[in-house]
Short mmCIF file of the C-alpha atoms (twelve columns), coordinates in Angstrom:
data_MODEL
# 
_entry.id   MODEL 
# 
loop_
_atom_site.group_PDB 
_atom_site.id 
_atom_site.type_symbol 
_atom_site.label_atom_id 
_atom_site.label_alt_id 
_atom_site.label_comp_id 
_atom_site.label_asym_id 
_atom_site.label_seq_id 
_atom_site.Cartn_x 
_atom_site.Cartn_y 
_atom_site.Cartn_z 
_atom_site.pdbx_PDB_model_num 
ATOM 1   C CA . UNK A 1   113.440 104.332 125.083 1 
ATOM 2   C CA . UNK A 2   111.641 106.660 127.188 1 
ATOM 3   C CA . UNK A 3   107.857 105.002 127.763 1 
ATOM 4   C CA . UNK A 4   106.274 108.410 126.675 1 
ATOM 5   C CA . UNK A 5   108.428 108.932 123.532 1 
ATOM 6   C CA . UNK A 6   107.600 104.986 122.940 1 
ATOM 7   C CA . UNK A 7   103.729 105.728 122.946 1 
ATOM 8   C CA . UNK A 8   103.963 109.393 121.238 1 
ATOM 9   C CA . UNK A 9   105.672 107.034 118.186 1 
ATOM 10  C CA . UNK A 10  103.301 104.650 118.308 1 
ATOM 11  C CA . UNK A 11  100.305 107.116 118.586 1 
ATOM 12  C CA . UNK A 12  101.987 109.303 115.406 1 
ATOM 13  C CA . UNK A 13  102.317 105.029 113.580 1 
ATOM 14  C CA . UNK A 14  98.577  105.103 114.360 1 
ATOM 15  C CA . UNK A 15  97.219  108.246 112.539 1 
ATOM 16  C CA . UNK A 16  99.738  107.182 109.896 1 
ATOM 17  C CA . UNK A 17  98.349  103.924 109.717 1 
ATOM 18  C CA . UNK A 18  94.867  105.610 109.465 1 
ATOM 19  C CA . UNK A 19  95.860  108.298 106.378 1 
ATOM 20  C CA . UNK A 20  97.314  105.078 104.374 1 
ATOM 21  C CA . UNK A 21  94.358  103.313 104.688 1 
ATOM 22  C CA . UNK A 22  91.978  106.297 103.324 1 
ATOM 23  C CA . UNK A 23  94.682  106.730 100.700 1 
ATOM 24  C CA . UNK A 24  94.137  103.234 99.887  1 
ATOM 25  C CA . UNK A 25  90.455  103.588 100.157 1 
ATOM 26  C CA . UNK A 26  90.089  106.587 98.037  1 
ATOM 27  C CA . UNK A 27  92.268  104.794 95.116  1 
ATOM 28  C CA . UNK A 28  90.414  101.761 95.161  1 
ATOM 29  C CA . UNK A 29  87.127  104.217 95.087  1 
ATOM 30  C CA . UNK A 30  88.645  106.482 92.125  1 
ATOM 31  C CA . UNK A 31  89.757  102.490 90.363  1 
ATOM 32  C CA . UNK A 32  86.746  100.853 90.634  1 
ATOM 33  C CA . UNK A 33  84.811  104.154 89.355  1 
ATOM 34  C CA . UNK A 34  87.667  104.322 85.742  1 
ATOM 35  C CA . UNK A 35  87.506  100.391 85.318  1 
ATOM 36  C CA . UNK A 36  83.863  100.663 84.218  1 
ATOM 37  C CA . UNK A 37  85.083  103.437 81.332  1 
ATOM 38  C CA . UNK A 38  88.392  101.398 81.137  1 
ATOM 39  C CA . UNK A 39  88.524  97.658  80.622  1 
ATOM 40  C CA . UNK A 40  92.616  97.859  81.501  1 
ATOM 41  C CA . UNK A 41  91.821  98.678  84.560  1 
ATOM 42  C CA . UNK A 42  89.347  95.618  85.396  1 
ATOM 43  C CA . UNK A 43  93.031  94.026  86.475  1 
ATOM 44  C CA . UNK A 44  93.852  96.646  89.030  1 
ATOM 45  C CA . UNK A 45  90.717  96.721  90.907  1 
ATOM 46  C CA . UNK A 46  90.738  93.112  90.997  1 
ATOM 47  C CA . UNK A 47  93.964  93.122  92.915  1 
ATOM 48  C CA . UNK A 48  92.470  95.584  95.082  1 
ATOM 49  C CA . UNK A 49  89.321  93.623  95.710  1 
ATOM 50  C CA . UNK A 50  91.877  90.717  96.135  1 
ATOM 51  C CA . UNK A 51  93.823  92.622  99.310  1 
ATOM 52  C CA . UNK A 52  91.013  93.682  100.894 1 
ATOM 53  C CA . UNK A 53  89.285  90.138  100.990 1 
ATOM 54  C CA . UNK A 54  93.382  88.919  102.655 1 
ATOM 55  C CA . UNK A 55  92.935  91.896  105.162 1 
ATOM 56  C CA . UNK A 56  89.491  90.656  105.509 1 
ATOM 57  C CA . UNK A 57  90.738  86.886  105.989 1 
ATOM 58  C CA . UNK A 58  93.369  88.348  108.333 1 
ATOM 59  C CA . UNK A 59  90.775  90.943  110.992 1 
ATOM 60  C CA . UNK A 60  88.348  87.360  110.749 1 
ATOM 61  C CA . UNK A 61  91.346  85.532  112.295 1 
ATOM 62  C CA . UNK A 62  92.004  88.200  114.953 1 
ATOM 63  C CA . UNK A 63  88.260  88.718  115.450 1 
ATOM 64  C CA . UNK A 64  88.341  84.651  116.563 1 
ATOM 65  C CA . UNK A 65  91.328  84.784  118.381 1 
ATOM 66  C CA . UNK A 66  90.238  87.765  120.472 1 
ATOM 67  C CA . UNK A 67  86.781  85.901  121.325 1 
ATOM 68  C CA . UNK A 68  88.988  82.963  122.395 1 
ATOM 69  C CA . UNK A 69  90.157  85.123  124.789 1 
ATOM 70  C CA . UNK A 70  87.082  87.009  126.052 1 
ATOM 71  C CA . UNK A 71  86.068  83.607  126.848 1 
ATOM 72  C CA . UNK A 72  88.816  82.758  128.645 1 
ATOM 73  C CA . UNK A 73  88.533  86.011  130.819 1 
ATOM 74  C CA . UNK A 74  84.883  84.779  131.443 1 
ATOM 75  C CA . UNK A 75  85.997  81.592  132.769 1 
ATOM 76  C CA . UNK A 76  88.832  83.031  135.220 1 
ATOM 77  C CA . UNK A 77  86.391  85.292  136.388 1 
ATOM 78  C CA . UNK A 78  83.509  82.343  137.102 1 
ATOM 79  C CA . UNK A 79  86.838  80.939  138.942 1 
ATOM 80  C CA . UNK A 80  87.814  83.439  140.708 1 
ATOM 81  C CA . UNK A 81  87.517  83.309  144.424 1 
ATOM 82  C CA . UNK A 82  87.169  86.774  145.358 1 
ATOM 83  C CA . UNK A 83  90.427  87.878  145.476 1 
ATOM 84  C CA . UNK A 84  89.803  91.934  144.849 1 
ATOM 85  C CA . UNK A 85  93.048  92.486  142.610 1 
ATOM 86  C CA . UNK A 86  92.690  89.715  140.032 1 
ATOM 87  C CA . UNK A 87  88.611  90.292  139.738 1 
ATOM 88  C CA . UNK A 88  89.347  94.479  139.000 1 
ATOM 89  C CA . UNK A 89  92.635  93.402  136.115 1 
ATOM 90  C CA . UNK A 90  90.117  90.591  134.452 1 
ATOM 91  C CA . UNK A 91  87.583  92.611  133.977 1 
ATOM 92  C CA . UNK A 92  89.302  95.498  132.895 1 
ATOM 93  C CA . UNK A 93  91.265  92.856  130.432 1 
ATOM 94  C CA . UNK A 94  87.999  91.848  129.190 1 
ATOM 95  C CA . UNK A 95  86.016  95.200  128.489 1 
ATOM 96  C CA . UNK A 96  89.484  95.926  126.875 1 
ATOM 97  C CA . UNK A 97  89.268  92.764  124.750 1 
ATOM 98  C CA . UNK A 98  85.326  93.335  124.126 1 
ATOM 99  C CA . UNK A 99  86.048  96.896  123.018 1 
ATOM 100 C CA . UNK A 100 89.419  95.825  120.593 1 
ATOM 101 C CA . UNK A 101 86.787  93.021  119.151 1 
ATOM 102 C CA . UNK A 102 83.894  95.464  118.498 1 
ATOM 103 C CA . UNK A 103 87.042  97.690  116.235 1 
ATOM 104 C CA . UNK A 104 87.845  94.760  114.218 1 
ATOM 105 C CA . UNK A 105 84.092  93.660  113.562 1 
ATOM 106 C CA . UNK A 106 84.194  97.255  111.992 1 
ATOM 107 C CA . UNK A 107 86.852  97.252  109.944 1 
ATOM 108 C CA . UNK A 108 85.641  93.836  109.085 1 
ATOM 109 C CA . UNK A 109 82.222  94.829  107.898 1 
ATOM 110 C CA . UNK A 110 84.190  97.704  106.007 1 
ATOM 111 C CA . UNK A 111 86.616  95.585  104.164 1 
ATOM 112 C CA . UNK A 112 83.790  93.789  103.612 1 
ATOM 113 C CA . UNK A 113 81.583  96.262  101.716 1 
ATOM 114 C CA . UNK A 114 84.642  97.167  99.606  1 
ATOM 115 C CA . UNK A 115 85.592  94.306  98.364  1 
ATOM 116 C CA . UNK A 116 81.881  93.332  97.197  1 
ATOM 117 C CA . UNK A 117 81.755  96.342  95.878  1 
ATOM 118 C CA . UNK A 118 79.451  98.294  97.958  1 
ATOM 119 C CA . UNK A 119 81.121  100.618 98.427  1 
ATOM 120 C CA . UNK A 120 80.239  104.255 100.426 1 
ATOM 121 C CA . UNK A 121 82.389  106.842 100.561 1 
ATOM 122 C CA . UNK A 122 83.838  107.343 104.654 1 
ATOM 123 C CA . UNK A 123 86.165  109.601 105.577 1 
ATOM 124 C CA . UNK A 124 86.216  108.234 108.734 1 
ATOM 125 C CA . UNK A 125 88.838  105.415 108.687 1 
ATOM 126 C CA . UNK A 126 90.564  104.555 111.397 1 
# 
């Protein structure tokens, strides 16, 4: 496959991604506002309240694992004995890994609001 078709799918997967999620979000909004006029529905939010604290679980994880490796950029570049080429990639790995990190602490802090409860309506889901 073609490396621009590749990235046009995976671009098209992304604003998909991003309409499920405010689908999702919405639902659980609409949910958790009919559960307080309809105890049958107490069930329902619960499971939703019950995925978001997994995805939570789940961007925690990655969150950790990307730090791991921010760290380990740091290092090779305290190692690094000048050579031009590796120096430039590193850092350019690591703002890359800083900036991916500072996404998932968002959509952490947003699962996290949800799922206690707190929630604020966004449209802007990613």
């Amino acid at each position: 496959m073609d490396i621009s078709i590749r990235d046009k799918v995976l671009d098209n997967l992304q604003v998909e991604l991003g309409h499920r999620k405010k689908l999702l979000k919405n639902k659980f909004m609409n949910i958790n506002e009919l559960s307080k006029e309809n105890v049958f529905l107490s069930n329902v939010k619960d499971d939703y309240k019950k995925h978001y604290r997994y995805i939570k679980k789940i961007k925690e994880e990655q969150y950790r694992s990307m730090g791991v490796l921010a760290d380990y950029l740091d290092n090779l570049l305290e190692q690094t004995d000048g050579a031009n080429d590796s120096l430039r990639n590193a850092k350019k790995q690591q703002k890359s890994v800083i900036s991916e990190m500072n996404k998932i602490k968002n959509e952490i802090d947003e699962i996290s609001n949800m799922a206690n409860e707190k929630i604020q309506p966004n449209n802007n889901i990613k």
